[in-house]
C-alpha positions, 0 to 999 in steps of 0.5 A: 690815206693811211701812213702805213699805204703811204710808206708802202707807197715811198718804197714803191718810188724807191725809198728805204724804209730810213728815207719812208720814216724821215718823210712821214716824221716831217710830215706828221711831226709825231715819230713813233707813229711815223716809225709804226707805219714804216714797220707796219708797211714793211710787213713786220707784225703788229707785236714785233712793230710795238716792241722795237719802237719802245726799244728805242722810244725814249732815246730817239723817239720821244724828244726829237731835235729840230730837222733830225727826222734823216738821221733818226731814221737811219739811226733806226734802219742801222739798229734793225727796227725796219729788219723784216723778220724770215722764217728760217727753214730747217737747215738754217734752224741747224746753222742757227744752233751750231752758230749758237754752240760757237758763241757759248764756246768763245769763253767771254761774252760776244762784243755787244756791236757783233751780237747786234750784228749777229741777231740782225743777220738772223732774224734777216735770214742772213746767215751767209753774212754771220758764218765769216763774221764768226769764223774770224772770231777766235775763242777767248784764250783760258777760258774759251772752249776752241775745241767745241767752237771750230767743230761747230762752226765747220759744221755751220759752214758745210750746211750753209756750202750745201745751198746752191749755188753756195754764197762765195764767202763761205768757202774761204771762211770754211776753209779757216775753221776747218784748219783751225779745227785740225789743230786744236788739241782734243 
């Protein structure tokens, strides 16, 4: 039996895809390949699959310690290699781009765990989980530009409320940005 039907299998029982790699790790003592066939069970394509496991090879794939194959694979789940890519449709294009005109406007570079958080809500599609995430955000003062960030990210936030039913979190976090966009100096 192929890993790949094999994981497919596991998650059919249930499994997450850090729970499908720890079993498939035991049980072929090779975690690349086991990591491989959980992308590739997930539906992540082939290219996508070899670029995240040589992302991560050398520090959690190529010198395993002894029975760490549970914690491996939640390392991984938690750095996105099993995210499973959404094709974003034109509205959530939109967002993506005013999400983006907020980041260059926050005057420093976004902190490295927010960017991560950040790219793994897009590339999930899950653009209702970064629009509070920014909105709590506050450009950098000096250097930060919060005369094109809140703009931004209250047209972000009017896209993303004009989903039905709206996400609940979306409204308060709306509600911030627009307040911070009446004041700011123009």
């Amino acid at each position: 039996m192929q890993l790949s039907t094999l994981a497919r299998r596991l998650f059919d029982t249930g499994a997450t895809p850090a729970d499908a790699y720890a079993t498939l790790a035991r049980r072929t003592r090779e975690p690349a390949t086991a990591a491989r066939a959980v992308c590739l069970a997930l539906g992540i394509p082939a290219d996508e699959t070899t670029r995240r496991i040589d992302e991560c090879h050398s520090a959690l794939l190529a010198d395993p310690r002894p029975d760490s194959e549970a914690d491996t694979g939640e390392l991984l789940e938690a750095l996105g290699v099993f995210d499973v890519p959404v094709p974003l449709d034109a509205r959530d294009l939109a967002v993506v781009d005013q999400f983006l005109i907020a980041i260059d406007a926050l005057g420093a570079s976004i902190r490295a765990g927010h960017r991560h958080g950040l790219a793994r809500w897009f590339t999930t599609g899950n653009l209702t989980a970064a629009y509070p995430s920014l909105a709590a955000t506050h450009p950098r003062p000096g250097t930060g530009d919060p005369a094109h960030y809140w703009p931004a990210l209250v047209t972000a936030g009017e896209l993303l409320a004009s989903h039905t039913p709206p996400d609940p979190r979306i409204k308060p976090a709306l509600a911030r940005c627009r307040a911070h966009a009446e004041v700011v100096p123009r």
